[in-house]
N, C-alpha and C positions, 0 to 999 in steps of 0.2 A: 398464461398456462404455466403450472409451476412441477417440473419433471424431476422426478424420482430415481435416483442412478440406482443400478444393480453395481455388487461387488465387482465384479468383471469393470463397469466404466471407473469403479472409484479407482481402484487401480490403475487407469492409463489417464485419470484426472492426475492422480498422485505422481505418475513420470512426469508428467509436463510441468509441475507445478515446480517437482527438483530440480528440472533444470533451470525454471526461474531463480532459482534459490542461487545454484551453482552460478549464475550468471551473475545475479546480484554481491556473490563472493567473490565474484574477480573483479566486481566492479570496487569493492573494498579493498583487494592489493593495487588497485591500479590509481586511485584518487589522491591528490597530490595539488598543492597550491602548483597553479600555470599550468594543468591539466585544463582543456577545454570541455564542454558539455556535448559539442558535435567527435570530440574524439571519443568518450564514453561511448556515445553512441554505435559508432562505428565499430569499437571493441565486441560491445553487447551482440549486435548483430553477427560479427564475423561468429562469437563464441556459441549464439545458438544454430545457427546453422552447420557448423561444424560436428554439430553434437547431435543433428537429424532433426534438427525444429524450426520450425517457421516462426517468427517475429509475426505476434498477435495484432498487435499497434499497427505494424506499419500498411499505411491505406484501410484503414479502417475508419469509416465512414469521410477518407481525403486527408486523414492522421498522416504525416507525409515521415514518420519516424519511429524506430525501431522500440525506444523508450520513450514515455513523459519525465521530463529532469527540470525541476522544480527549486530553485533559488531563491531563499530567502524570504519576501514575501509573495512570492509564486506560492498558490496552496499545491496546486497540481496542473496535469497536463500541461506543462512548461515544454515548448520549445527548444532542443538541442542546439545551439549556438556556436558561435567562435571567440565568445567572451571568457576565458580564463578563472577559475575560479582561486576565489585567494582565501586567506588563516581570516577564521571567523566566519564564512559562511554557513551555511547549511542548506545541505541538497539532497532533496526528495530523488530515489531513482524510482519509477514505476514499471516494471517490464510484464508482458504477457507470453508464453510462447504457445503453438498450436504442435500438435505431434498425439498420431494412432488416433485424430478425427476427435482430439478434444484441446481442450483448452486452460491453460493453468496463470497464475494472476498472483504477482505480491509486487510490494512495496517497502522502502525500508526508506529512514531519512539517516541521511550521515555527516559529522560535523569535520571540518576542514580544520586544522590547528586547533588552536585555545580558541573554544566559542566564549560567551557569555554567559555567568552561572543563571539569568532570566534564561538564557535559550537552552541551559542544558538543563535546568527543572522543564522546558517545554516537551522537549524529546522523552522526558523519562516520565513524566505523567502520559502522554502521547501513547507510548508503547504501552505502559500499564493499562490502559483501558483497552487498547483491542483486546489481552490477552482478558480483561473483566468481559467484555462481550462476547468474546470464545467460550468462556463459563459457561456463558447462557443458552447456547448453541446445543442441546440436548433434546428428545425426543419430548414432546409435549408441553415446552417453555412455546414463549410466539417471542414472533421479529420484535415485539415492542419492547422485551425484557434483555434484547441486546443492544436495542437504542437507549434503554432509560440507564441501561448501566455505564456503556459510554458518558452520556448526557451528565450524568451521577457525579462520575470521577472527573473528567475536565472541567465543566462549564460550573455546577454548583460549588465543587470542593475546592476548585482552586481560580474561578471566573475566568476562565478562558473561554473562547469563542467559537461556538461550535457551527460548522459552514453548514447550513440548509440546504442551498441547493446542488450538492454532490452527496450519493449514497452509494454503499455497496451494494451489491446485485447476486444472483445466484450466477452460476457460469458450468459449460459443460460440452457440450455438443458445439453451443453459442457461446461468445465470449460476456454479451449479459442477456440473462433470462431473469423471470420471475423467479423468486420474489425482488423488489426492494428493502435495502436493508438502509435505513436510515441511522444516524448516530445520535439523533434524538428523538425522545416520546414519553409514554408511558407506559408501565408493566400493563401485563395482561391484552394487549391490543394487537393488531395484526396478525398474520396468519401463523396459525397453529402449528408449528414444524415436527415433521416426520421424520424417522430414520433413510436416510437414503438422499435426501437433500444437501447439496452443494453452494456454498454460499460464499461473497469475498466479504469480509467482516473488515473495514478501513476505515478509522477515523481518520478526520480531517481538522486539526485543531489549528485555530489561528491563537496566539499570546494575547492579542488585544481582543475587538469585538470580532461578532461572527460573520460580520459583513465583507461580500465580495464584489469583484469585477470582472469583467474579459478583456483582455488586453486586445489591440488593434490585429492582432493575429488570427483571434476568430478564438483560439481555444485555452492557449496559457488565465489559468484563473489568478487575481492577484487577491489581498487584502485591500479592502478599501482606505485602514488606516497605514498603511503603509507597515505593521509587523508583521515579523515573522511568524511561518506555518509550518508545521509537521505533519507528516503521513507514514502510517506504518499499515499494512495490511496482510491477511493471512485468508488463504484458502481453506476453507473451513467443511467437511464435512460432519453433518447433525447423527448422532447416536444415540442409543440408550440411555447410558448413565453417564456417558464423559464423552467428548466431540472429540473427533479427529480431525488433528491439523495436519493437511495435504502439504504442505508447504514448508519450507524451514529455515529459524535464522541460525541455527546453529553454528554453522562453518562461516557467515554474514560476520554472523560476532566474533567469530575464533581469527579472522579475518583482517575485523576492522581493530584489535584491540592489540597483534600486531605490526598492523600499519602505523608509524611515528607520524604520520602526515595527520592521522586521524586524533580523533578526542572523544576516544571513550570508556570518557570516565563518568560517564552523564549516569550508566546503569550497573 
């Protein structure tokens, strides 16, 4: 069943999603080689609650954490740990928060010192095609003309590895609804999107193949060849003639580009 928000909900989609944003922006002053992933966590948490939001993640569906923090070749839903991240990483944060009975969703990847100029073409083609699948996010394109544009720009243009089995989803009420938003396909397929549709638009790009695994956790997904993954995602509502991004990396970037511990120069 795939439901149709009225102005009124996009609106209190779009609080929730800000303070995803906001959160994700203190996670960018706050990252730092010997920074741990279960302190992120703890951060994250303390900072949406504080702000009147519930932590979407945590207990959802036995998710036992506030964020998914995704190292290296973690693609996503990574496990907050007590392992220190160090210069040359790179770590997916995913956060969700719930607030006025909806629900908001992004994700951003961020590099720890000097990455790798492989790893920093991955983050900046990465980011480029969510924002090619928000393109396509317009009243009367379909879900397929935002998987084939992802699909497009990673996998054909530059062979990277696009994960099959994770999609983004629509979200609102629920943190995922109908539709399915895959990052790959073909134009013209899948459902016909309407104005008033809420969607999280997230690729999922691995450097090497597209192939995955579950780690002994149950939920951290890895690379099966062992490179490195990226994940950038934006809450997306469908319009007229140009989509509305509920979400923002604005103050992410203003953020991470002050941060000396960070490296970005990738965009």
């Amino acid at each position: 069943m795939v439901y149709y928000k009225t102005n009124e909900e996009i609106g209190l989609i779009r609080k929730s999603c800000l303070l995803v944003s906001a959160t994700l922006a203190e996670v960018a002053i706050f990252l730092k080689p010997g920074i741990t992933t279960l302190q992120i966590d703890t951060m994250a948490e303390k900072y949406i609650r504080d702000n009147g939001g519930v932590p979407s993640f945590k207990n959802y569906k036995g998710f036992p954490f506030t964020c998914c923090i995704s190292v290296n070749d973690a693609v996503v839903h990574g496990f907050p740990n007590n392992i220190p991240v160090k210069e040359g990483d790179i770590v997916s944060v995913d956060v969700g928060v719930y607030m006025n009975g909806y629900h908001g969703d992004s994700a951003y990847t961020f590099a720890i010192g000097k990455i790798s100029e492989e790893a920093k073409q991955l983050l900046r083609v990465t980011k480029e095609s969510l924002y090619k699948g928000v393109e396509k996010a317009i009243a009367g394109n379909r879900v397929g003309d935002i998987a084939y544009a992802v699909q497009e720009h990673t996998e054909k243009k530059y062979g990277y590895g696009v994960v099959r089995e994770l999609v983004g989803h629509g979200l609102g009420k629920e943190l995922h609804e109908d539709p399915q938003v895959p990052n790959f396909g073909k134009r013209g397929t899948g459902l016909k999107m309407k104005e008033g549709l809420v969607i999280a638009i997230e690729p999922m790009i691995n450097m090497g193949k597209k192939d995955v695994y579950y780690d002994t956790d149950g939920w951290t997904v890895r690379t099966k060849d062992g490179k490195p993954a990226a994940h950038f995602e934006h809450t997306v509502c469908v319009q007229k003639n140009k989509p509305d991004i509920l979400s923002s990396f604005t103050v992410i970037e203003a953020n991470e580009k002050a941060n000396p511990a960070l490296d970005a120069s990738y965009f």
